[in-house]
LUMKELO-400471 format. One record per atom (N, C-alpha, C, O): residue in one letter; chain; atom name; x, y, z. Coordinates in pm, 1 decimal. Atoms other than C-alpha are relative to their C-alpha. Layout:
<lumlos>
 sese doke doza        x        y        z
    a    A   CA        X        Y        Z
...
</lumlos>
This chain:
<lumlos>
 sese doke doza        x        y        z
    x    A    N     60.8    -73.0    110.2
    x    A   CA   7570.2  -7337.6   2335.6
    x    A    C     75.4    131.7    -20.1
    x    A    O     95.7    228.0     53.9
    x    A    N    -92.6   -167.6     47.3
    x    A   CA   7772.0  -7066.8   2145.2
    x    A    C   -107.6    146.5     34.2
    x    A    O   -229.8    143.6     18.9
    x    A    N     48.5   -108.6    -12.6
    x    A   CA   7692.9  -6692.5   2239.1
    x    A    C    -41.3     52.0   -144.8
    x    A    O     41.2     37.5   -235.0
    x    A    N     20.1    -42.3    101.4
    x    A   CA   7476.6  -6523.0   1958.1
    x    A    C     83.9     75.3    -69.1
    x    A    O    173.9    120.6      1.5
    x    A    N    -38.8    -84.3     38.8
    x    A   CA   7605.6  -6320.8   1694.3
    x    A    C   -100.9     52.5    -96.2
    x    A    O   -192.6     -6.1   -153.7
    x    A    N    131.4    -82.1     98.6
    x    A   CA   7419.9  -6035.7   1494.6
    x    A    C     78.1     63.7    -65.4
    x    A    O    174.3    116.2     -9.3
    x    A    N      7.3    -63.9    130.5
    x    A   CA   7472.1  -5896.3   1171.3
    x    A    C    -90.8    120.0     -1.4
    x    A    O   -213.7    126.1     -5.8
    x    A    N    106.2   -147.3     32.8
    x    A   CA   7377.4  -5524.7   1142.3
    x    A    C     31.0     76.8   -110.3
    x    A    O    146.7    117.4   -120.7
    x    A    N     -3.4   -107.4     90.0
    x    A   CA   7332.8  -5313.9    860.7
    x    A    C    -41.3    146.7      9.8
    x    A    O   -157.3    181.3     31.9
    x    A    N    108.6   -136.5      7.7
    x    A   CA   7254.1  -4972.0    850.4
    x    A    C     64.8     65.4   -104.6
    x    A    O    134.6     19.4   -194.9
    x    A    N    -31.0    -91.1    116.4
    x    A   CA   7308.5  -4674.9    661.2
    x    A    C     52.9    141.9     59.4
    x    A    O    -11.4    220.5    129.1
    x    A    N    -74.8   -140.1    -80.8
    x    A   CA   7554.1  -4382.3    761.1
    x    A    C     72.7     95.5    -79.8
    x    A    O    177.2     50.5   -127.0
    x    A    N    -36.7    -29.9    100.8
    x    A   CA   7634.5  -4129.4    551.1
    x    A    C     18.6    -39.7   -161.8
    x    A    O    121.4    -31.4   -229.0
    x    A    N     45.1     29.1    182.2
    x    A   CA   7530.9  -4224.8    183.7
    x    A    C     92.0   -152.8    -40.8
    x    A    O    122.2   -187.1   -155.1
    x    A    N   -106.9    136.6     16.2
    x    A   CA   7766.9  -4601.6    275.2
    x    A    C    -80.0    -61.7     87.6
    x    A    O   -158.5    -31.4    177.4
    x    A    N    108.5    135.0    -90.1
    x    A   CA   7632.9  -4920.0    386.4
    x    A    C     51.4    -60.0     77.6
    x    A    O     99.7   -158.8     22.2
    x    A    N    -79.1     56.0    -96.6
    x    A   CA   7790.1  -5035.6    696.3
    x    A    C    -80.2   -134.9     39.1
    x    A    O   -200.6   -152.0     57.9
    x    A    N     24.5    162.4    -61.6
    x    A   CA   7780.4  -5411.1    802.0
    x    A    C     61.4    -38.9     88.5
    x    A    O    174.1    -73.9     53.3
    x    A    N    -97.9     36.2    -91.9
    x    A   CA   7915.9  -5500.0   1104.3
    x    A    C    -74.8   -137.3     91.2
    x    A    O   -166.3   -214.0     61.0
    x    A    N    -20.7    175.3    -65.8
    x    A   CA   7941.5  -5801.5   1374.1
    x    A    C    -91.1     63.0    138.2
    x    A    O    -88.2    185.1    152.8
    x    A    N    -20.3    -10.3   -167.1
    x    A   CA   7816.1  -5785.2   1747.6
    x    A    C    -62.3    -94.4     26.2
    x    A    O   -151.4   -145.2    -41.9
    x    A    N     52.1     40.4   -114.0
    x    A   CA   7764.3  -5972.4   2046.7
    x    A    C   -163.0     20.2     64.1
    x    A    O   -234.0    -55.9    129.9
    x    A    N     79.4    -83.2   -142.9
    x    A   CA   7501.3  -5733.1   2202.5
    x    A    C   -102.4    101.2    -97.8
    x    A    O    -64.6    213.4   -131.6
    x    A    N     79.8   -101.0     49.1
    x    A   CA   7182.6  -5587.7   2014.8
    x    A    C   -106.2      5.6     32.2
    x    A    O   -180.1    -92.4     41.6
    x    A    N    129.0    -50.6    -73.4
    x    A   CA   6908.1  -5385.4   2150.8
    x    A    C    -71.9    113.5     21.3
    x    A    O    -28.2    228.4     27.5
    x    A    N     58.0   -166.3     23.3
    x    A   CA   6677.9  -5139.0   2158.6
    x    A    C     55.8    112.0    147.7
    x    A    O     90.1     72.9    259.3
    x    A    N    -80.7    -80.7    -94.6
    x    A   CA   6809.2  -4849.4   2366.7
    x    A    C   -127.9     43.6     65.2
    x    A    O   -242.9     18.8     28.8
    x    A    N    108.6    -62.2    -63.4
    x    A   CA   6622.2  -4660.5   2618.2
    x    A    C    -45.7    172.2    -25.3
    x    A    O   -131.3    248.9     18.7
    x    A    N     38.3   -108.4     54.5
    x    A   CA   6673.4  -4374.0   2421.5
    x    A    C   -100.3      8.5   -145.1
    x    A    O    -85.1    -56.2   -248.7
    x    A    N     74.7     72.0    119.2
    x    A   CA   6414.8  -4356.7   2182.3
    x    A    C     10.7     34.6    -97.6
    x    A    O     42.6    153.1   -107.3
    x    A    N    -41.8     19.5    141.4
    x    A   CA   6445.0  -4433.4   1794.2
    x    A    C    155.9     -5.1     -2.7
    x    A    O    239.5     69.9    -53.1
    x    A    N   -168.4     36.0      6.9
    x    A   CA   6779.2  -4596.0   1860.8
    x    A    C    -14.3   -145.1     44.6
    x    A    O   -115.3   -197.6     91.7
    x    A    N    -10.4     77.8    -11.0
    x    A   CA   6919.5  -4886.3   1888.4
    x    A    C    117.7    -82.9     17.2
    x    A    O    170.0   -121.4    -87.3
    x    A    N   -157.7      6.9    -37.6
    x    A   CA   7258.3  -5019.1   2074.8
    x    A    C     58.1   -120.9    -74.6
    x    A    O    -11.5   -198.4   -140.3
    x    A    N   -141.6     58.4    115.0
    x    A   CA   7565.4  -5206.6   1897.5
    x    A    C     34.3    -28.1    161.2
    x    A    O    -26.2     46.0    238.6
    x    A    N    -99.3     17.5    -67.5
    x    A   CA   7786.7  -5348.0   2184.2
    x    A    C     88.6   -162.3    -30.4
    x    A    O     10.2   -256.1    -45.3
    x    A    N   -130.2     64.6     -1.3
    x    A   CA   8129.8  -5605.1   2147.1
    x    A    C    -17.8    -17.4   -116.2
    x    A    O    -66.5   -119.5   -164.9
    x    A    N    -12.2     89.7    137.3
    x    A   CA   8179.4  -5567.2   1804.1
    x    A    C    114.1   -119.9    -18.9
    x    A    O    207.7   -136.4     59.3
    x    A    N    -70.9     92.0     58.3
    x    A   CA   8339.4  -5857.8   1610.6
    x    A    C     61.6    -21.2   -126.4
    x    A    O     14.0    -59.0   -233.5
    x    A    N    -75.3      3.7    135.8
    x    A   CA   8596.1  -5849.6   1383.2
    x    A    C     88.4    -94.1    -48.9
    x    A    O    152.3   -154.0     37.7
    x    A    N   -115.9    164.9    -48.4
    x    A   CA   8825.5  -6143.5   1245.9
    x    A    C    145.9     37.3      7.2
    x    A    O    194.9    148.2     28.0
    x    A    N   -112.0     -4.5    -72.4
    x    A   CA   9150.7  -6233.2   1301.0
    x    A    C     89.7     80.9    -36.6
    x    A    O     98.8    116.5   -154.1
    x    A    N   -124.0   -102.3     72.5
    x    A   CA   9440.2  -6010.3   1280.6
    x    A    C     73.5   -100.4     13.2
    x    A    O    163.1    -72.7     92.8
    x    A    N   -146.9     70.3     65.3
    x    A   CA   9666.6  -6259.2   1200.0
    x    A    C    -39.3    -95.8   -153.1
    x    A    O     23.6   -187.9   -205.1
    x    A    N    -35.7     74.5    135.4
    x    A   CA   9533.3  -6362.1    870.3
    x    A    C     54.8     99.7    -85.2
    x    A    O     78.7    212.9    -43.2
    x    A    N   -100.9    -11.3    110.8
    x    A   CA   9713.4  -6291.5    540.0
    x    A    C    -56.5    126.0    -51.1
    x    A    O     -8.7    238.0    -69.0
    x    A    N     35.4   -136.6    115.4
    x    A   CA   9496.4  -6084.9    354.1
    x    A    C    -30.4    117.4    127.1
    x    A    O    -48.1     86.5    245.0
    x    A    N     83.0    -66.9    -87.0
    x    A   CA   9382.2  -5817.6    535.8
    x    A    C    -89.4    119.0   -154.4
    x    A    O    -57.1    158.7   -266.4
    x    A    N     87.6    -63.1    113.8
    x    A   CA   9073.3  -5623.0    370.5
    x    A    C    -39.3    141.5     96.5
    x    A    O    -70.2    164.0    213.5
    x    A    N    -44.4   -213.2     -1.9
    x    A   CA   9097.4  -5200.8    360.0
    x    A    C   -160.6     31.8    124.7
    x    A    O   -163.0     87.6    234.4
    x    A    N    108.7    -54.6    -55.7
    x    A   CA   8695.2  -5190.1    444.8
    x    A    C     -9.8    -41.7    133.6
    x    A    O    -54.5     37.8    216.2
    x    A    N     18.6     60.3   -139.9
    x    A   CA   8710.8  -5433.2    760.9
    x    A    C    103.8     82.4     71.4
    x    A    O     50.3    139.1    166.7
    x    A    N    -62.7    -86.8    -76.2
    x    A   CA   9005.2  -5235.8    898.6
    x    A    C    -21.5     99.1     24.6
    x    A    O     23.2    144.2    130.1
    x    A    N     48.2   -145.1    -14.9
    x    A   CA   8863.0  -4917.3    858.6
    x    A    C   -111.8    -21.5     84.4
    x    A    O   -103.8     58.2    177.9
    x    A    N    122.1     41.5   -105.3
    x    A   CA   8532.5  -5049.0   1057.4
    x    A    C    116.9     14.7    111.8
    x    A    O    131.3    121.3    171.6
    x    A    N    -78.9     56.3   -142.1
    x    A   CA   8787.3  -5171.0   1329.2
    x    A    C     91.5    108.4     63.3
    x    A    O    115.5    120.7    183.4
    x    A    N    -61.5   -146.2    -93.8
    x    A   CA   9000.6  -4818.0   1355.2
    x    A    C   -133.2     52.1     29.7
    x    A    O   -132.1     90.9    146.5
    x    A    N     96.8    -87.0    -53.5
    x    A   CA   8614.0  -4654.0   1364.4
    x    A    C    -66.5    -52.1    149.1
    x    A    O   -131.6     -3.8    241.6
    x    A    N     99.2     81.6   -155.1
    x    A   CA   8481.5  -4859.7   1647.0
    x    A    C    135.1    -46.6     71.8
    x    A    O    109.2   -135.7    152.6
    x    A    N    -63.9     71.7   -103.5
    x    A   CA   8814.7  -4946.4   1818.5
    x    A    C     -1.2     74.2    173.3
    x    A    O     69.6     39.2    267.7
    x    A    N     -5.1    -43.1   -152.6
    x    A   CA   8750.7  -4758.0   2142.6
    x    A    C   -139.5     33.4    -15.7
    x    A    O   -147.5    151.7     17.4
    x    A    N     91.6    -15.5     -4.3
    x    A   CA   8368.0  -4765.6   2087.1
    x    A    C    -57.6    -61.7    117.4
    x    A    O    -69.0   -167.2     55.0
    x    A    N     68.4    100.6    -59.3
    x    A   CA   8195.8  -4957.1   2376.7
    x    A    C   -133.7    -46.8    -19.8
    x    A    O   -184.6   -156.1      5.0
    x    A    N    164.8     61.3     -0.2
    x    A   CA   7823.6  -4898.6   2278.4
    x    A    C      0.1    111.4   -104.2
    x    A    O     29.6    228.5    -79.9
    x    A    N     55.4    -73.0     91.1
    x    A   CA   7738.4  -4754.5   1985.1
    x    A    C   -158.9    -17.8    -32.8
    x    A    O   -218.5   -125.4    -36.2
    x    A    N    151.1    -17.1     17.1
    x    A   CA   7370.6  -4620.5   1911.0
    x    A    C    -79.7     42.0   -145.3
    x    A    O    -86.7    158.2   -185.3
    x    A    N    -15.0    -97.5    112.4
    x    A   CA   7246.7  -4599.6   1581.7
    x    A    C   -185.1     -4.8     -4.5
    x    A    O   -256.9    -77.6     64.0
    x    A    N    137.5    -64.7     46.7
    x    A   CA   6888.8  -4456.3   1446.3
    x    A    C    -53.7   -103.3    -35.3
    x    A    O     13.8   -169.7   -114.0
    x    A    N     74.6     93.0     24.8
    x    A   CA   6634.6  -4705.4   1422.2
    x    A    C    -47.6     -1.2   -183.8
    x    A    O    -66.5    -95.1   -261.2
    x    A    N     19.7     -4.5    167.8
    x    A   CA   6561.5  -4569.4   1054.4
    x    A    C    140.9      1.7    -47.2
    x    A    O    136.7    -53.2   -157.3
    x    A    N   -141.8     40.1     40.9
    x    A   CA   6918.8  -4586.9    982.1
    x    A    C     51.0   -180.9    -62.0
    x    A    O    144.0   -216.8   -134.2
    x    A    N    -75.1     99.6      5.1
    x    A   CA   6886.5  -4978.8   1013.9
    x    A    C    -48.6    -76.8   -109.0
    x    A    O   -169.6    -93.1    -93.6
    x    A    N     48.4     78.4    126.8
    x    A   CA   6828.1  -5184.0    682.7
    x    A    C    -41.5   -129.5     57.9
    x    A    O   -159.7   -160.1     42.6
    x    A    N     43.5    110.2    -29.0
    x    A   CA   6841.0  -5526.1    850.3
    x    A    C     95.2    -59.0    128.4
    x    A    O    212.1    -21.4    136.4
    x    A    N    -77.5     74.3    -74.2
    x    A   CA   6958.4  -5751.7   1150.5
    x    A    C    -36.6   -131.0     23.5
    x    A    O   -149.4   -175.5     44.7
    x    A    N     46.1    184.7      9.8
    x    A   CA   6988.1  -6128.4   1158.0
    x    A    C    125.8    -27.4    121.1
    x    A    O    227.9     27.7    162.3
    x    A    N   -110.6     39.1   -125.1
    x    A   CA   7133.5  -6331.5   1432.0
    x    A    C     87.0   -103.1   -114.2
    x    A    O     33.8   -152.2   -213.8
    x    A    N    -59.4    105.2     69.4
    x    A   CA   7400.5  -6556.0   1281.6
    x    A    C    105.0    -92.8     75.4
    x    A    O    138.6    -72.1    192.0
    x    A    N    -71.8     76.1    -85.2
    x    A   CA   7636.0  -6852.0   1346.9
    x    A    C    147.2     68.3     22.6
    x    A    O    211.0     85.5    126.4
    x    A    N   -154.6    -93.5    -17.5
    x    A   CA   7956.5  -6669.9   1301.7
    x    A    C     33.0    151.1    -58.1
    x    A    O    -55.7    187.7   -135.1
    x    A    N     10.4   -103.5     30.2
    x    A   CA   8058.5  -6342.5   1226.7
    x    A    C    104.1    -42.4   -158.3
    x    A    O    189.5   -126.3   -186.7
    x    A    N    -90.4     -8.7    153.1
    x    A   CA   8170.1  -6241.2    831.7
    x    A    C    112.8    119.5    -14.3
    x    A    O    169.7    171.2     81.8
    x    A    N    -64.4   -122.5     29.2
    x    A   CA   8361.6  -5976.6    695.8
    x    A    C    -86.7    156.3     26.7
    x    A    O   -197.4    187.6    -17.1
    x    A    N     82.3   -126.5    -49.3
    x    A   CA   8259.1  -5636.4    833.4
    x    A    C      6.4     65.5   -106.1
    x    A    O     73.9     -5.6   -180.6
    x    A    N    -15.5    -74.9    108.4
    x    A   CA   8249.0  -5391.5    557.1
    x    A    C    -92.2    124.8    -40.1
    x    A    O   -214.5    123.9    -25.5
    x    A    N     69.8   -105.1     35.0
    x    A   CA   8157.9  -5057.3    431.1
    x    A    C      3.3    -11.5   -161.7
    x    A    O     91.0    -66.4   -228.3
    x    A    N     41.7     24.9    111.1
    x    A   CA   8012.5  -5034.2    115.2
    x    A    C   -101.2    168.2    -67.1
    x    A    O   -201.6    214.5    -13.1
    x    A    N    144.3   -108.3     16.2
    x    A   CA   7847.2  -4693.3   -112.4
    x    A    C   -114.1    -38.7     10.5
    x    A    O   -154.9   -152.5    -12.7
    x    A    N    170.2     70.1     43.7
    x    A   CA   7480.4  -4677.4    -97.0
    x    A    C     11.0     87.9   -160.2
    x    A    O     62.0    196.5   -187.6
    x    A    N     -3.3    -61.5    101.1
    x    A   CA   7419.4  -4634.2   -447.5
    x    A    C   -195.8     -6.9    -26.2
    x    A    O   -263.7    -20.7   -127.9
    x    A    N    158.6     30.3     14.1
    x    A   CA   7033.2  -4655.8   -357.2
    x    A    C    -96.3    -71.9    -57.5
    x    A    O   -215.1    -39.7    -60.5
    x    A    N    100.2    108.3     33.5
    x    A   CA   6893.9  -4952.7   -503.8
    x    A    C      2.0   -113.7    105.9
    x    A    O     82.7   -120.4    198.6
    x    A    N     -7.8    136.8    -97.1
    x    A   CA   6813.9  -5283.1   -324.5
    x    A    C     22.9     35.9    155.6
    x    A    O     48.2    -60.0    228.5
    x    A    N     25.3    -52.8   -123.2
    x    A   CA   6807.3  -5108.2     -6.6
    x    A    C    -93.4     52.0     52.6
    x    A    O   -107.1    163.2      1.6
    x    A    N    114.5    -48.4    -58.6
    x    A   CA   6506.1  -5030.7    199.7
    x    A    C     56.7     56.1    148.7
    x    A    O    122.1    -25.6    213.6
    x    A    N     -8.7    -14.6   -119.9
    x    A   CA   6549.5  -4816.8    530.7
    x    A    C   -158.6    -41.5     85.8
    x    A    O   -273.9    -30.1     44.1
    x    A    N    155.6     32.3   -102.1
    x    A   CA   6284.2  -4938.6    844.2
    x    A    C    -32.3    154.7    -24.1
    x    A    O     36.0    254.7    -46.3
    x    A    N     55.0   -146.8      7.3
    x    A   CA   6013.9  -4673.8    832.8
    x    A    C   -107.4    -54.1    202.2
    x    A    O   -196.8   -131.1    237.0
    x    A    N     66.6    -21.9   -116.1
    x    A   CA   5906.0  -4631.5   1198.6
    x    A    C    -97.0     30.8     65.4
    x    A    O    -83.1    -54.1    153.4
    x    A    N     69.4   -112.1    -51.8
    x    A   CA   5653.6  -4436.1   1343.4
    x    A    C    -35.2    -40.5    115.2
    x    A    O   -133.1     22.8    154.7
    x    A    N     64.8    -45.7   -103.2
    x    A   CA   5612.5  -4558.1   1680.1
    x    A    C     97.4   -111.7    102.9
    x    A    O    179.3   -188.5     52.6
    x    A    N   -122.4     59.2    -53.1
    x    A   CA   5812.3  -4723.2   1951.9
    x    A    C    -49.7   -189.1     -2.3
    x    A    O   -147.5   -259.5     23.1
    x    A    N     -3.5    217.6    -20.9
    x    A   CA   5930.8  -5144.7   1914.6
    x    A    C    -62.2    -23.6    126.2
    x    A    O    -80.9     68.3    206.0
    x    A    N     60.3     36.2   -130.4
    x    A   CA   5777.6  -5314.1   2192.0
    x    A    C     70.9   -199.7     -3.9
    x    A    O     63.6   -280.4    -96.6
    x    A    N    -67.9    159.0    -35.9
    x    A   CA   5959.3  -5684.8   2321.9
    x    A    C    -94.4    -85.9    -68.6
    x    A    O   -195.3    -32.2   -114.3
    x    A    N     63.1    118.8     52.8
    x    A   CA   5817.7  -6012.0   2186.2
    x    A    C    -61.7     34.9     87.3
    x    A    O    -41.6    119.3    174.6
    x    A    N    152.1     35.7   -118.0
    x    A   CA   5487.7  -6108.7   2360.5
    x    A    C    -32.6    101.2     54.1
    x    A    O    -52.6     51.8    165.1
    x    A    N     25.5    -97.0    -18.5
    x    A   CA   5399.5  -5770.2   2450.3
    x    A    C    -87.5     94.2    -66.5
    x    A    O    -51.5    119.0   -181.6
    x    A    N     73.7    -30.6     78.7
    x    A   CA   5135.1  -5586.4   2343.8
    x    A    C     17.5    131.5    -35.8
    x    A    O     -1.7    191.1     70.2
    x    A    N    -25.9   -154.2    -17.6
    x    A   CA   5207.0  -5205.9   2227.8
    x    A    C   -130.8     62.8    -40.4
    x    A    O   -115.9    163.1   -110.2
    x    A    N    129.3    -64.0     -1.5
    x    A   CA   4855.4  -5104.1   2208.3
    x    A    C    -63.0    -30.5    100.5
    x    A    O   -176.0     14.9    118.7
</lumlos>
């Protein structure tokens, strides 16, 4: 069985970042939430695209990145990873999570 992959969105500076990983989870710091092995595709295809490279110089010596739980628009596990990409927010069709109190694991009760 293939290792998961997750699709994260968030929102970082007024641009909509989409990226790949291995490894997502709530941190133990709270209202965060860790990024680790991102996934980017191959450097040996043809095209290469400006926004996925620019992800890949920002995170190339990243090991764990942590981003703000209200920062994150959405995360889905998926079968393979896509094109990473930054994108403006031009503020429509985007909702940030609104928080107010800490995630708690499946099957767990936080009350």
């Amino acid at each position: 069985m293939a290792e998961p992959i997750y699709k994260v969105i968030f929102l970082n500076q007024n641009q909509v970042y989409e990226v790949y990983a291995k490894h997502v989870y709530q941190s133990d710091m709270y209202g965060f939430i860790e990024i680790e092995e991102f996934v980017f595709g191959e450097r040996s295809q043809m095209i290469v695209d400006p926004s996925e490279e620019r992800l890949k110089n920002e995170f190339a010596s990243v090991a764990r990145s942590y981003i703000p739980i209200h920062s994150l628009v959405r995360i889905d596990e998926v079968e393979k990873e896509g094109v990473s990409k930054i994108s403006d927010f031009k503020g429509e069709n985007v909702t940030q999570l609104n928080i107010s109190k800490p995630l708690t694991p499946r099957g767990k009760s936080g009350d």
